[in-house]
Structure formats: C-alpha cells, structure tokens
Backbone as a chain_set.jsonl record, in Angstrom:
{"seq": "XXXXXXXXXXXXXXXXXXXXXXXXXXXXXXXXXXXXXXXXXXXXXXXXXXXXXXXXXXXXXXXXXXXXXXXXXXXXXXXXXXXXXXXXXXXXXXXXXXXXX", "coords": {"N": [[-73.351, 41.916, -25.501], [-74.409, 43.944, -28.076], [-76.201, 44.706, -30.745], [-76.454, 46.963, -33.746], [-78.519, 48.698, -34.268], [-80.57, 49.729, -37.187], [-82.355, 52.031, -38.876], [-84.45, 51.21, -40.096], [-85.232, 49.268, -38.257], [-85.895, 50.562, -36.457], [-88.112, 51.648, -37.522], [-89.775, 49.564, -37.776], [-90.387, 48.803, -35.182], [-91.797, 50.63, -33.507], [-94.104, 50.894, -35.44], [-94.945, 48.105, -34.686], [-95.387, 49.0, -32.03], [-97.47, 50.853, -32.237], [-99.616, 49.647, -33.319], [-101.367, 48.444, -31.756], [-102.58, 50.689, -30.423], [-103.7, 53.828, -30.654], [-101.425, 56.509, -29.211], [-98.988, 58.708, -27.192], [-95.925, 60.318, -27.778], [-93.58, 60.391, -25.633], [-94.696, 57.627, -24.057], [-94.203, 56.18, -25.988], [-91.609, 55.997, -26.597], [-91.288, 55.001, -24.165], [-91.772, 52.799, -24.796], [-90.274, 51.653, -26.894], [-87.743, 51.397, -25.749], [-87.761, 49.394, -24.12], [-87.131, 47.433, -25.786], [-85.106, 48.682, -27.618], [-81.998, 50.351, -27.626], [-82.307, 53.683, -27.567], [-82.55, 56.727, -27.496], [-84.484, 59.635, -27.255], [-83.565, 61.709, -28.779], [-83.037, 60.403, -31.135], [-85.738, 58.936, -31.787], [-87.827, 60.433, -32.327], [-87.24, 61.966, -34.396], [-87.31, 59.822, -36.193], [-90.899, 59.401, -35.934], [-91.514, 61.877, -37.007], [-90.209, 61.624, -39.799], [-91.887, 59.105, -40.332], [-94.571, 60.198, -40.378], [-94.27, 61.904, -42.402], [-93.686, 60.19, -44.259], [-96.612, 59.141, -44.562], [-97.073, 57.52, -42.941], [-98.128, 57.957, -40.618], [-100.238, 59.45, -38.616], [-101.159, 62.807, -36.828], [-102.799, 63.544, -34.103], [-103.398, 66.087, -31.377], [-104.599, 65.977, -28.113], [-105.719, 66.994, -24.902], [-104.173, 67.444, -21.692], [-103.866, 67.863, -18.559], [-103.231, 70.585, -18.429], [-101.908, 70.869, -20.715], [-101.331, 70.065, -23.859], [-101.105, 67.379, -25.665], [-99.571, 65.345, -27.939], [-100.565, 62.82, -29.882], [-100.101, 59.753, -32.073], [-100.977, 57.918, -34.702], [-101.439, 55.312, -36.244], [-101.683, 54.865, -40.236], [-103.499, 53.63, -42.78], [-101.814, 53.213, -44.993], [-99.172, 52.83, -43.243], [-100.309, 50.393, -41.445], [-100.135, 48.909, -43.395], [-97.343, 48.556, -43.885], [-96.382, 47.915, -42.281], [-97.282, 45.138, -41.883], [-96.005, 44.045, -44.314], [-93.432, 44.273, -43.352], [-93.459, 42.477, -40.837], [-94.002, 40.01, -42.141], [-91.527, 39.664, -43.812], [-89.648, 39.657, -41.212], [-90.677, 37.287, -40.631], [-89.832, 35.238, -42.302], [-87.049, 36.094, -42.196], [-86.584, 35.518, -39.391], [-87.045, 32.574, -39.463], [-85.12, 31.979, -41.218], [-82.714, 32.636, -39.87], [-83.182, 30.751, -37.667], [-82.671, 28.503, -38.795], [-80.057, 28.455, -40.012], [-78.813, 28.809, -37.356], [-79.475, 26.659, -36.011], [-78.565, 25.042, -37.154]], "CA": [[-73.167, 42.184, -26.923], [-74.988, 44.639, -28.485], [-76.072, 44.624, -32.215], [-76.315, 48.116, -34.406], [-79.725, 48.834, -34.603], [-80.536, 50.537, -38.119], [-83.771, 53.105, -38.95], [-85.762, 50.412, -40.608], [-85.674, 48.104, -37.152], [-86.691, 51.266, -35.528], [-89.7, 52.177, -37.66], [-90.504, 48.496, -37.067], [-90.401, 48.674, -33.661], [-92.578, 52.274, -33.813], [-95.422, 50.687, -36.238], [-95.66, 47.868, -33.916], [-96.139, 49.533, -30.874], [-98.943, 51.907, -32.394], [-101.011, 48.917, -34.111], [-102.075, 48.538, -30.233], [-103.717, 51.502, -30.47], [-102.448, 55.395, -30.578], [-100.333, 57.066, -28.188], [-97.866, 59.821, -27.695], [-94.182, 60.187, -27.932], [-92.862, 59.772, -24.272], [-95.361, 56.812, -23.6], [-93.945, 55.138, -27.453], [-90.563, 55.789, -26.355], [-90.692, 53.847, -22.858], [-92.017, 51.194, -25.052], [-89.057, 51.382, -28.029], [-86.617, 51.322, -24.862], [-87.482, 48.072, -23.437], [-86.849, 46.892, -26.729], [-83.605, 49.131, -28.37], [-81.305, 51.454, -26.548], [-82.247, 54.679, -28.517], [-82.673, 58.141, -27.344], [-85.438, 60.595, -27.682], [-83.52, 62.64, -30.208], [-83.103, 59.099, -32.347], [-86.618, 58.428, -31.912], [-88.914, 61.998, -32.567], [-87.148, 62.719, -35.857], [-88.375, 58.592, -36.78], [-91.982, 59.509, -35.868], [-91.182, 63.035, -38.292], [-90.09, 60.206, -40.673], [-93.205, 58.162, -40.65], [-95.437, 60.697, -40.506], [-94.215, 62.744, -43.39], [-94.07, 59.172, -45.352], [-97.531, 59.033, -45.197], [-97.707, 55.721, -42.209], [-98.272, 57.941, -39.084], [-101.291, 61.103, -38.387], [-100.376, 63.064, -35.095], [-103.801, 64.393, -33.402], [-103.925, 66.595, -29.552], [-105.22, 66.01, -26.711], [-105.464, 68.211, -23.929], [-103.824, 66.85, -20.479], [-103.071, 68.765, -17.526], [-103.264, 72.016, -19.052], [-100.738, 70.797, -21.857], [-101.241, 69.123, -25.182], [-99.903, 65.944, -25.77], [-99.118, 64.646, -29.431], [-100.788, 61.454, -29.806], [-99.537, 59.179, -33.349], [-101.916, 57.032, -35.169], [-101.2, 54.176, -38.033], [-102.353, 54.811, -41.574], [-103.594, 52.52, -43.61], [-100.559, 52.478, -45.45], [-98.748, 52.011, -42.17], [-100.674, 49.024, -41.33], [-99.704, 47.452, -44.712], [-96.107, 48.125, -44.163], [-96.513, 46.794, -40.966], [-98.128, 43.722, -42.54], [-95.136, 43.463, -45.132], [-92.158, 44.115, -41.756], [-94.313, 41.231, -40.272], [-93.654, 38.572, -43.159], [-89.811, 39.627, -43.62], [-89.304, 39.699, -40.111], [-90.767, 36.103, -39.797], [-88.755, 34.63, -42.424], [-85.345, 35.868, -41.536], [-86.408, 34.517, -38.601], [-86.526, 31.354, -39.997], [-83.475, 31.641, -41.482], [-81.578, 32.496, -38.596], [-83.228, 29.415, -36.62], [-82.11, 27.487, -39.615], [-78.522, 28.697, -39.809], [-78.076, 28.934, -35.741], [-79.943, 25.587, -35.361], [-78.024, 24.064, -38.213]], "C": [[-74.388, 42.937, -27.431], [-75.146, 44.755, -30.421], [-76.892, 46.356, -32.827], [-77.439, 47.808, -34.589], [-80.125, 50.264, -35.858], [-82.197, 51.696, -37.853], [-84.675, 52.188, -39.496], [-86.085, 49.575, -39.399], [-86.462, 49.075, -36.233], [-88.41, 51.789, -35.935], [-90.296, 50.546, -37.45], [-91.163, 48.243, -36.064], [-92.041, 49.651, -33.201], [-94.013, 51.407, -34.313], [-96.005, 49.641, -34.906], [-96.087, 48.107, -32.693], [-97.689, 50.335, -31.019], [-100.062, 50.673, -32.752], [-101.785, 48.551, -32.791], [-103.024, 49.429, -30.156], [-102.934, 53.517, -29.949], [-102.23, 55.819, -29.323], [-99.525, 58.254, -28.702], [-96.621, 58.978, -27.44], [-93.599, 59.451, -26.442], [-93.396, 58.572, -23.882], [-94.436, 55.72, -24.981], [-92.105, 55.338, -27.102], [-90.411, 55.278, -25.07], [-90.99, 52.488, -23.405], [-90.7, 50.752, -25.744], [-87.677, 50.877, -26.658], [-86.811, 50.368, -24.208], [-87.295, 47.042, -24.462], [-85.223, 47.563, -27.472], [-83.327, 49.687, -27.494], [-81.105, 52.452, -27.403], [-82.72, 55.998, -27.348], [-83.857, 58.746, -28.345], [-84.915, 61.191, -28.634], [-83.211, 61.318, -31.227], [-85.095, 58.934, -32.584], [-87.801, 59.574, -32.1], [-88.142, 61.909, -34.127], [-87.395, 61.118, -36.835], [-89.916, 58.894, -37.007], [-92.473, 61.073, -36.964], [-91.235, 62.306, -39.525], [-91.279, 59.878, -41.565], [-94.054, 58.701, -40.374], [-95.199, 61.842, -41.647], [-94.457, 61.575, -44.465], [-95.391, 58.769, -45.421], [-98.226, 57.556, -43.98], [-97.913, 56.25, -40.85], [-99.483, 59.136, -39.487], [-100.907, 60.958, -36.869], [-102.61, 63.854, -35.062], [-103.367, 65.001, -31.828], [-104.355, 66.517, -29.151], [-104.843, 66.836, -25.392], [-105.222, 66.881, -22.607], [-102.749, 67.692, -19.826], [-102.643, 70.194, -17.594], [-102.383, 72.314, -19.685], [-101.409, 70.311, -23.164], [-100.381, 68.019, -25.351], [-100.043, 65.688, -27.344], [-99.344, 63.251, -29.614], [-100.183, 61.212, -31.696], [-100.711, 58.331, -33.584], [-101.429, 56.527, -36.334], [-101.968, 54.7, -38.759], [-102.655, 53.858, -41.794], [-102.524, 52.248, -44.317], [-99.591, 52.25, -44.246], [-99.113, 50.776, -41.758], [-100.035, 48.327, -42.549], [-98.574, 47.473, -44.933], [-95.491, 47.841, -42.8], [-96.447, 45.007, -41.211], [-96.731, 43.306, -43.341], [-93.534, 43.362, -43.921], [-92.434, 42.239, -41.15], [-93.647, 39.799, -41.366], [-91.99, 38.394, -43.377], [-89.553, 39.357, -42.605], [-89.411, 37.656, -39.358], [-89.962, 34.992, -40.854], [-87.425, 34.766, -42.285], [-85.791, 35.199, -40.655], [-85.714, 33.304, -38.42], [-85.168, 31.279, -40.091], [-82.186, 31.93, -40.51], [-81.791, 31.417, -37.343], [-82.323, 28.665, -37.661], [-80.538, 27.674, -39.199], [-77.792, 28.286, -38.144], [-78.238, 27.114, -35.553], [-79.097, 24.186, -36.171], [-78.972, 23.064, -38.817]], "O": [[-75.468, 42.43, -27.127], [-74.177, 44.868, -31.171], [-77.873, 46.776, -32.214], [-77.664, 46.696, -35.066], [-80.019, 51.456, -35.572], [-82.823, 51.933, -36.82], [-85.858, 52.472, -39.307], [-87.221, 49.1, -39.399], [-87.366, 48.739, -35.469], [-89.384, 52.113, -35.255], [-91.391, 50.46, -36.894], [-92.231, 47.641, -35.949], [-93.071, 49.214, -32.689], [-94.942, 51.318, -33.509], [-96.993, 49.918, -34.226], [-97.069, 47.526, -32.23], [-98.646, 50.391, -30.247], [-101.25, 50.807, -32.457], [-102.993, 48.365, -32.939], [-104.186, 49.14, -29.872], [-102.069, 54.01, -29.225], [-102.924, 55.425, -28.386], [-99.347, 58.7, -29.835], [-96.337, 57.822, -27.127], [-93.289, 58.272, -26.266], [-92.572, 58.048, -23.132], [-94.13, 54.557, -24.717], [-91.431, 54.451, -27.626], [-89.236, 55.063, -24.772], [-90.701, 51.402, -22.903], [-90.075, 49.757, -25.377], [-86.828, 50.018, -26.892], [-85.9, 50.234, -23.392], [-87.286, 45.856, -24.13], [-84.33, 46.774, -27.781], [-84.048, 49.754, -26.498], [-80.064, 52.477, -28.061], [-83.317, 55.683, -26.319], [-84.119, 58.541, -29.531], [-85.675, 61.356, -29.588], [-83.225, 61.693, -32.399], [-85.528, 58.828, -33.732], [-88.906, 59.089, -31.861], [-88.954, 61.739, -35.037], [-87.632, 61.206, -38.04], [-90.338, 58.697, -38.146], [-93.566, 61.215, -37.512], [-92.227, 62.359, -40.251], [-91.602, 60.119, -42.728], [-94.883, 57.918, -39.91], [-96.068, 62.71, -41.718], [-95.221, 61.766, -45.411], [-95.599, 57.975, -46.339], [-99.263, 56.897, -44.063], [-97.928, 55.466, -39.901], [-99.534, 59.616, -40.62], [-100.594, 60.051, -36.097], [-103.288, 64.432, -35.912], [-102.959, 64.118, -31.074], [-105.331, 67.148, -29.558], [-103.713, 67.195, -25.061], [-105.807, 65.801, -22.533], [-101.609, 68.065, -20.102], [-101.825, 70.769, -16.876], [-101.848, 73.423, -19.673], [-102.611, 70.371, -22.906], [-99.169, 67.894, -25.173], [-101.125, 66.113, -27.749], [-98.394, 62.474, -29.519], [-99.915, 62.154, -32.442], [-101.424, 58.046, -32.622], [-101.052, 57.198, -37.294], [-103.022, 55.116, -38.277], [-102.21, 52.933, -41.115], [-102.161, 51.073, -44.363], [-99.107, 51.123, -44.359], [-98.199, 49.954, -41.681], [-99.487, 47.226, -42.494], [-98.159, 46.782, -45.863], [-94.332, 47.606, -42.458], [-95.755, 44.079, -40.793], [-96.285, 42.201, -43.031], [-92.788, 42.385, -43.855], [-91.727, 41.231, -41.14], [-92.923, 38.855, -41.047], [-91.336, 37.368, -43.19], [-88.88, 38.335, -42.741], [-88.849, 37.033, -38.457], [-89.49, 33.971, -40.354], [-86.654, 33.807, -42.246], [-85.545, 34.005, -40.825], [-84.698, 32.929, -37.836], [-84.316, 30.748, -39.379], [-81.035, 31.493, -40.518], [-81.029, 31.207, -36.4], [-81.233, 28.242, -37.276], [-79.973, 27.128, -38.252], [-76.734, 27.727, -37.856], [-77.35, 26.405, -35.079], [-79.031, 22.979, -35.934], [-78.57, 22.268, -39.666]]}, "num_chains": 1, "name": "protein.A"}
C-alpha cells in the first residue's frame, strides 16, 4: 500500500536531509528515495521551489572537471524545518492515539 505523497511531505523530507549539512541534487535524491518513490523531475523543480521561497542557497563546487550544485538551508529554512518538526510530531501523536485507540 502506498500513500499519495503531496509537495509539502516532500519539502519536508528535502529540509531534513540538508539540516545534516549541504549537498547536491543526485546525492539529496538517493536520500528522498529511500524515503518516497519520487523521480528526479518531481524532485529538482522542489529544490527550484525552496530555493526561490527563500529556505534553500545553491553554491558550486568543482568535481571532476564538472560543477556540481550543492543546496544549503536558510535560516528561514531551518525555522520551517523547526515548525514541520512540531506538526509532524503531533499528528504523530494523533495517529498513535487513533491507531492505538
């Protein structure tokens, strides 16, 4: 069973992988994929997303005589990290409650 994964579970997913510490795209999408079943073209125009809203900065790095696209949290990313974090842990709750009766 599979449950519909929306764009807000995915920038969830996204923030917390970066609060680890920055990265690029192909490295942040083998992480999102042991967690959702999304596709690279689902998951680049997220990181477009959250870096036009103001919760991602992209810097380059040179590797292998390419550029890579690393992502980095904002400060306002962290704090809507921080607010994902508190929703996230009371649904929780409320779905132990409900399941657990």
């Amino acid at each position: 069973m599979g449950f519909q994964i929306g764009g807000a579970i995915l920038d969830f997913v996204v923030l917390s992988i970066l609060q680890r510490g920055d990265t690029y795209g192909y490295e942040i999408t083998q992480q999102v994929r042991k967690i959702l079943d999304v596709s690279e073209t689902s998951l680049y125009p997220a990181l477009r997303r959250l870096q036009k809203g103001g919760l991602l900065t992209t810097y380059d790095k040179p590797w292998q005589g390419r550029n890579r696209r690393y992502y980095s949290l904002t400060d306002e990313g962290r704090a809507l990290l921080a607010q994902h974090i508190r929703e996230w842990q009371q649904f929780k709750r409320d779905m132990d409650e409900l399941l657990e009766g």
